[in-house]
C-alpha positions, 0 to 999 in steps of 0.5 A: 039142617038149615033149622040148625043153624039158625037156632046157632045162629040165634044162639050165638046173637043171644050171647054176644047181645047178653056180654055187650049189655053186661059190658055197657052196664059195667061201664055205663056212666049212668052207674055213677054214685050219687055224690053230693057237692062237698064244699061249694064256694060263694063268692068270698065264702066256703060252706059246707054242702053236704047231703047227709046218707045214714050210715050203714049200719043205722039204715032203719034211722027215720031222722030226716035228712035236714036235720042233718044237714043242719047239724054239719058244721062248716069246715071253716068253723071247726077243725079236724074232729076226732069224730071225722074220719074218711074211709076207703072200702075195697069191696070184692067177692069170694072169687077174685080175678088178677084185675080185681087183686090188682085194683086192692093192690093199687088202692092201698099202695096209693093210700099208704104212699101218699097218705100215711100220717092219715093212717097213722092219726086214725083220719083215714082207713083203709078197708077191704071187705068181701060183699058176698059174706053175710054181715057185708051184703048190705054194702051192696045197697048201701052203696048200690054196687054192681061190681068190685068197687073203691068207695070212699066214705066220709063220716062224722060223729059216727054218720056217713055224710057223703060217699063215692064210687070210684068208678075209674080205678076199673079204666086206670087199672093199666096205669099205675100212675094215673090210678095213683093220681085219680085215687089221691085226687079223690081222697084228698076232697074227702079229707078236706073235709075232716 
């Protein structure tokens, strides 16, 4: 009999142990993106200090990252580029909890209030995308997600330069307002670089 009970024992530990390192990895800071400095200041100069990720769909590309680098144009040089746009994926699952509808919601609802001329002139989209469909999966990588995930994405002439999980949008869900603010916050230094 006490053999039963300390396999339940046992049991019961395993499972709180399992759910405390799922919920410390969910939240840990250590699972931030690698974001890239955007725009670094010296002195009475702006310019550009981007590190350039191929973008998802040009993986395989060999060509070195400096090239790249070199190739980014100062924002101060050059105006906003038809070729620049920022996009903001929504990426889910198949099943979707009221937490992760709500996140949707509030992610378009923030870019639809407060940026809509953005919309409208094509400098920013908005994309929800499910990561469990088969065209879709290699978001999962690309952008190294471990749940529902807000990433904003900065592309010129067709590459990604830099991108961001927002990983907050999970602690601000019970915010309306500050979720708004953070998601504007964050996609306005993108767009500064457009």
């Amino acid at each position: 009999m006490n053999t039963r009970k300390l396999i339940k024992y046992l049991l019961l530990f395993f499972v709180i142990g399992s759910f405390a390192l799922l919920v410390y990895k969910e939240f840990s800071p250590k699972n931030e993106s690698k974001v890239t400095n955007i725009v670094e200041t010296r002195g009475d100069k702006t310019t550009a200090s981007v590190k350039s990720v191929p973008a998802p769909e040009s993986r395989s590309s060999k060509e070195p990252a400096t090239k790249q680098e070199e190739e980014a144009p100062s924002p101060r040089t050059t105006g906003t580029s038809q070729n620049s746009k920022v996009i903001a994926y929504y990426f889910h699952g198949t099943f979707r909890c009221t937490t992760c509808r709500t996140i949707e919601k509030y992610s378009k609802e923030a870019i639809e209030h407060y940026f809509a001329n953005e919309l409208k002139n094509g400098t920013l989209e908005f994309k929800p995308l499910n990561v469990e469909d088969a065209e879709n999966r290699h978001y999962i990588q690309d952008y190294q997600l471990f749940s529902r995930s807000l990433v904003i994405s900065l592309v010129k002439q067709d590459k990604e330069i830099t991108w961001k999980n927002l990983t907050d949008v999970w602690k601000l869900v019970r915010d309306k307002d500050k979720f708004f603010q953070y998601v504007k916050d964050e996609v306005e230094k993108f767009l500064k670089e457009t």
